[in-house]
N, C-alpha and C positions, 0 to 999 in steps of 0.2 A: 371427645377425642377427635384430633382431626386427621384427615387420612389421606395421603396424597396419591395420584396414578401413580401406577408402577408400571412401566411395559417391559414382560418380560421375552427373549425371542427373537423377531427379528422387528425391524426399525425402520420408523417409515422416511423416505428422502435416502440423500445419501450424507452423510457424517461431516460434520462441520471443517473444511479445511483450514489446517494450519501455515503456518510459514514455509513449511518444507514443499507442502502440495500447492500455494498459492502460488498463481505468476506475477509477477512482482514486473512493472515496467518504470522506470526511473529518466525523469527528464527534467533536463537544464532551463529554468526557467527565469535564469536571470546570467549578466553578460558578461560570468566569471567563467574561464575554461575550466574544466577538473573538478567541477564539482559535484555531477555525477557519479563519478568514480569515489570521490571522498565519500559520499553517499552510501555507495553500495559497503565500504568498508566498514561504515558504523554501521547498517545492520548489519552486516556479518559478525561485528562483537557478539551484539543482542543474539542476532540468530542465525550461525553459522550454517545451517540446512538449505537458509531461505534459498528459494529462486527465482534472479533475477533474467528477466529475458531479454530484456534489451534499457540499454542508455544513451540517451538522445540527446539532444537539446529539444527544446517548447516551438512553438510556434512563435509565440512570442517570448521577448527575453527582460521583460518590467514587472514581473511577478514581483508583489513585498512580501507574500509569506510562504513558507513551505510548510504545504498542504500534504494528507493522506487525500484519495480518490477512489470512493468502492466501485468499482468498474462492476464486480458478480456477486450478488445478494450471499452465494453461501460462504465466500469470504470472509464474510464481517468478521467474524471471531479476529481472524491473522489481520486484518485489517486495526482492529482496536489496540490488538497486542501492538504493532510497528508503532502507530502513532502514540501510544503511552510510551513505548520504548525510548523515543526518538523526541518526545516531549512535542510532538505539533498534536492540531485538530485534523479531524475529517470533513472534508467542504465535498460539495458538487464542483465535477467536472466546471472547471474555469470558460464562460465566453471565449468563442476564438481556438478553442484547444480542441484536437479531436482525440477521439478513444484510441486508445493503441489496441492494435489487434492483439488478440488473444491473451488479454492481461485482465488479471483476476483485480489488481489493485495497482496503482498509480501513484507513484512519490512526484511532487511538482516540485522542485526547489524552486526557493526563494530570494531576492535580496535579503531576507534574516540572517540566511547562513553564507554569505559573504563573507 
């Protein structure tokens, strides 16, 4: 018989956030105007709750792919969900790019989504 942990009670960490509690920061990473914005509308299909903090352009504007970016480990759940959603990968923070304050996860557009 196999038998797995059960924890019953209270729970250790704090509970995995989703898209509603994730900060979500979005930036133009390639040298289309509006595509931030386009952005934030297609997760809002997927995930109407999400929150976005802010939409920027990149530092740099020759990105070829649009990437997820887990900026905070207990993200990842909301993190996997957007990039399935949205059909991209999850890279490392791109060379040249810095963290955006207070964002749980990082959408980098891409020349893909030209």
């Amino acid at each position: 018989v196999n038998i797995a942990p059960l924890t019953v009670g209270e729970t250790t960490g704090a509970p995995q956030q989703n898209q509603a509690a994730a900060k979500i920061a979005i930036r133009n990473g390639a040298s289309v105007p509006g595509l931030a914005a386009k952005m934030e509308t297609e997760i809002k299909k997927s995930f109407p709750e999400a929150n976005i903090i802010s939409k920027e352009n990149a530092k740099k504007n020759d990105h070829a792919k649009t990437i997820v970016v887990l900026l905070n480990k207990e993200a990842s759940d909301a993190a996997s969900s957007l990039a399935k959603a949205l059909n991209i990968s999850i890279a490392d923070l791109p060379e040249g790019e810095e963290k955006p304050a207070d964002a749980d996860i990082l959408i980098l557009i891409g020349k893909d989504r030209t």
